[in-house]
C-alpha positions in Angstrom: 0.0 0.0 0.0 1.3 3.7 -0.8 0.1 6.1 1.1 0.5 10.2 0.5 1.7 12.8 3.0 -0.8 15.1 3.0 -3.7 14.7 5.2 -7.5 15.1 3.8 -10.4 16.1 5.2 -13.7 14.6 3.9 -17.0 15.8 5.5 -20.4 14.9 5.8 -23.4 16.2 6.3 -23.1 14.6 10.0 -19.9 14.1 10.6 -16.1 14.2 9.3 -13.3 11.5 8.4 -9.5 12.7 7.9 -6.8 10.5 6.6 -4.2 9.9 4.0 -5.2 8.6 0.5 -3.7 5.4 -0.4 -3.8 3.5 -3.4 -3.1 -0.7 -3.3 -4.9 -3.6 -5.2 -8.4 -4.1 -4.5 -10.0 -7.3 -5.1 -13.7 -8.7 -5.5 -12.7 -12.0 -4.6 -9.7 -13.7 -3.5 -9.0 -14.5 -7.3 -6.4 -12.3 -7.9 -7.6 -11.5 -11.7 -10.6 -9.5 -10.1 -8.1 -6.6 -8.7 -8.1 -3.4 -9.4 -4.5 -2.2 -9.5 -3.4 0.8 -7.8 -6.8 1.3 -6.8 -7.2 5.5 -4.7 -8.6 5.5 -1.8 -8.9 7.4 1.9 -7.2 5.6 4.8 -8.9 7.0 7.9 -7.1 8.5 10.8 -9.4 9.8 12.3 -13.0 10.7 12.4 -15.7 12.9 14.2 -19.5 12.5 15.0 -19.4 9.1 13.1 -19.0 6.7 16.2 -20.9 4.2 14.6 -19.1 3.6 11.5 -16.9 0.4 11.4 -14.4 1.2 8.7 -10.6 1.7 8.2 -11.2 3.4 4.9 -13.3 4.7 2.5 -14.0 3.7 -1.0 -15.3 6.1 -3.4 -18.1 4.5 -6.2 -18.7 7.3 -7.6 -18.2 7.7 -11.5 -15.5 10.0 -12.7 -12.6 11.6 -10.8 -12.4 11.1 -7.1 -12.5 14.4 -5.5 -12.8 15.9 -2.0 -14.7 19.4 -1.8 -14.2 19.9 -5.8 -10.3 18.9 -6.2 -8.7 15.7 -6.7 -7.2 13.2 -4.2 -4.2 13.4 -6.1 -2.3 16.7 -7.1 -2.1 16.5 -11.3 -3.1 13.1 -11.4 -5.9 11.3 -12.7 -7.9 9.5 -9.7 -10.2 6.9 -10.9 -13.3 6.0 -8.9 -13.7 2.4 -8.3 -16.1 0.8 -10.7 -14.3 3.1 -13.7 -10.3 1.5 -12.6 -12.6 -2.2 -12.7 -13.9 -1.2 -15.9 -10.9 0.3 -17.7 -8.5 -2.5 -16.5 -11.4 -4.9 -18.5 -12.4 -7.0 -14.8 -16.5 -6.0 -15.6 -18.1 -5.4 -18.7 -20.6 -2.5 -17.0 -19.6 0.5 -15.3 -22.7 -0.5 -12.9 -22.9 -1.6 -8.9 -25.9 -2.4 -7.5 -27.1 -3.1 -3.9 -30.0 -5.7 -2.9 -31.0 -4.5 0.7 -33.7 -7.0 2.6 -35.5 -6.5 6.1 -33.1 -7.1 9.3 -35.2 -10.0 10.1 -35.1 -12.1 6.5 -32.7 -14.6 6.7 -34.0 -16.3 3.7 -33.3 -12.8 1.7 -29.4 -12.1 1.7 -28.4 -8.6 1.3 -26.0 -8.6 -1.5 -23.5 -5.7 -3.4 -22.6 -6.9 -7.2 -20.6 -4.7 -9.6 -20.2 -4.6 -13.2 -24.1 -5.9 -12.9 -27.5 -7.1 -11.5 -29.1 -9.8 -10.3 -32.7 -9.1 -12.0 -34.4 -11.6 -10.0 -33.5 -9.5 -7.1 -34.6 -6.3 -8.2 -37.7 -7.9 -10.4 -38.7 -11.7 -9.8 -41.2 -13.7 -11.5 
């Protein structure tokens, strides 16, 4: 993992996470041809007002540049969002994520995040 020197601040509407962006391989699976290679990303330090949040890092899925309050995490450099480094390194065939969220108490449904897809039968069964 490569991490930068300079500290970022990303807030929220409720709450704030600083950290130092990172960049490493990022796998879907433990099959290493799922990675996304030198993959940006915000290693938390620390964080404010967001107690319940179990997370070392955040993950940006948003299309396009990654960017924190309108600049990029990376001085002159191009920072790809997730799903767009999966896509351009040819490991999906959409630029697409999707997440199947079922009640608390469903055991029988399985909450479920795919990317570079959908399960239709999840989001429209017979």
């Amino acid at each position: 993992m490569k991490e930068s020197e300079d500290e970022k601040l990303l807030e929220y509407e409720k709450g704030s996470v600083s950290g130092y962006v990172a960049s490493d391989h990022v796998c879907l699976s433990t099959n290493t041809t799922s990675c996304a290679e030198e993959q940006i990303w915000l290693a938390i330090g620390e964080s404010k007002d967001l107690d319940s949040m179990k997370a070392d890092g955040i993950l940006g899925l948003s299309p396009g540049k990654m960017e924190i309050n309108g600049q990029s995490l990376l001085r002159g450099e191009q920072s790809k969002g997730f799903i767009d480094n999966l896509y351009d390194q040819g490991i999906i065939k959409e630029r697409v994520f999707s997440f199947f969220l079922s009640d608390y108490n469903d055991y029988r449904q399985v909450p479920m995040f795919t990317v570079g897809g959908y399960d239709i039968e999840k989001f429209a069964p017979n």
